[in-house]
N, C-alpha and C positions, 0 to 999 in steps of 0.2 A: 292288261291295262287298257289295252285299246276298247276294246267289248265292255269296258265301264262307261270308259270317256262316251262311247256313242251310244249307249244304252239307254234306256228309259230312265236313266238318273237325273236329277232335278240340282242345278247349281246349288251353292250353301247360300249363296243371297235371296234365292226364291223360296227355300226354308225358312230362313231369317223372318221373310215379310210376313209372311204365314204366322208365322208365332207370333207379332206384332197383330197380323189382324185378327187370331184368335184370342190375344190377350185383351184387346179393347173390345171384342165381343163378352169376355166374363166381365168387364169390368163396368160392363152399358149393362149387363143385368143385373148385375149387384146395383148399380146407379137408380134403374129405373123402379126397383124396390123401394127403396127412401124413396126415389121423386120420380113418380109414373110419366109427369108431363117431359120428363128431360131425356136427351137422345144423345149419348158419349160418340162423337163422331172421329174420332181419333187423336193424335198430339195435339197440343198448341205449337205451333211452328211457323207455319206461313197463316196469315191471319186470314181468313174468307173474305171475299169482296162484296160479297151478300151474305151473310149470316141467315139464317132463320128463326123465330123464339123459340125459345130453349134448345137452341145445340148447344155443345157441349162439347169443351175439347180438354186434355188431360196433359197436367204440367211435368215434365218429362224430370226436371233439374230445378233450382232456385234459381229464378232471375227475373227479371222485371220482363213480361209477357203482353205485347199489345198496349203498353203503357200502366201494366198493373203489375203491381211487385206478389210476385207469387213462390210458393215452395214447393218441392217436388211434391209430388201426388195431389196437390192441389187441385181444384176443374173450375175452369172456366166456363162459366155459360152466359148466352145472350140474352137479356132479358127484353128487348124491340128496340132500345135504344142505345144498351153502352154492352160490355164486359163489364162482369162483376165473378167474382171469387164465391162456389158458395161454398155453404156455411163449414162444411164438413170434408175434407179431405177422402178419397177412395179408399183406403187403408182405413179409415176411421168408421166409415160406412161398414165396408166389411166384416170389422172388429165387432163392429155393434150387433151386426146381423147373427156372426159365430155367438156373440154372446146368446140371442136369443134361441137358435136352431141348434145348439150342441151342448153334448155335458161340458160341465166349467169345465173339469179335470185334462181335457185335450186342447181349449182354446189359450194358445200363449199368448203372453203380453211383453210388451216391454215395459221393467218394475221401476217404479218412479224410486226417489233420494227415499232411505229407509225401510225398502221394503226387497227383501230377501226374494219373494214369490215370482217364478217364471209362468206359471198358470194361473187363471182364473178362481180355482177351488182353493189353492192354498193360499192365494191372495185375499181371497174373503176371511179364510180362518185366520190369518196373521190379525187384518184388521179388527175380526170383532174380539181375539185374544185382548188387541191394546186397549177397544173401548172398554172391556170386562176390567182388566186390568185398570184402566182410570177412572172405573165408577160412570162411567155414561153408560151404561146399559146392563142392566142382569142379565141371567139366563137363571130360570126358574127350574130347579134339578127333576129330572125324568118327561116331561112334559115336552122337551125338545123346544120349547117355544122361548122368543125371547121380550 
C-alpha cells in the first residue's frame, strides 16, 4: 500500500479535473462546428471580469446564471456587450451533427408524447407510417420515392 501512496499515482481529484478539461475540450469542438467564431471556455460559475467576444461558458445545472435564467447544457456566450443564451443548447448541437455524420439507425433520441422510436431510423418510419396512414403523403409502390 505504501509503494501506491508514493508511486507515480495521480490523486482522484486531478483525474476528476482532467475529465472536466477533456470534456469542455469535445464539447468547444462540437461547439465550434455550428459557430466557428465561438470559443467554450469552460463552466459558467464565477463570471469573467473581462470577457472577450464570443467566449463561451457551459451551464452546468438550471439556474439563473450571471443574471440570465439558463438550463443545464445551455452556453453562454458574450456577444461585446451582455451574456446572452445561444440559440441551441450542446446536446442539441451534437444531436444535430450525429444526425448528419451517422447512420440514423445508431443515433438515439429522446422520443417525444407518442412516439414509441428510441432511434433515429425508426423514428422516421413510425412518422411517415402516420402521415401514410392520414392521407398527407403517398408512397408510390416500387419506386421507393415519396
Amino acid at each position: 500500500m505504501k509503494k501506491i501512496l508514493e508511486g507515480p499515482s495521480r490523486r482522484v481529484g486531478s483525474i476528476f479535473q482532467e475529465v472536466d478539461t477533456n470534456f469542455i475540450e469535445v464539447c468547444n469542438s462540437i461547439l465550434r462546428i455550428a459557430f466557428p467564431e465561438y470559443t467554450l471556455k469552460g463552466y459558467a460559475e464565477t463570471e469573467p471580469a473581462e470577457p472577450v467576444l464570443f467566449d463561451c461558458y457551459l451551464v452546468k445545472e438550471d439556474a439563473t446564471i450571471w443574471g440570465i435564467v439558463a438550463e443545464k447544457n445551455h452556453i453562454l456566450g458574450w456577444n461585446g456587450q451582455a451574456w446572452e443564451l445561444l440559440p441551441y443548447k450542446i446536446t442539441e448541437i451534437n444531436e444535430a451533427l450525429q444526425f448528419m455524420f451517422f447512420d440514423a439507425d445508431k443515433i438515439a433520441i429522446t422520443a417525444i408524447d407518442g412516439l414509441a422510436a428510441t432511434e433515429v431510423q425508426s423514428a422516421l418510419a413510425e412518422l411517415t407510417a402516420a402521415l401514410v396512414a392520414n392521407g398527407l403523403i403517398t408512397i408510390s409502390q416500387g419506386s421507393g420515392s415519396i
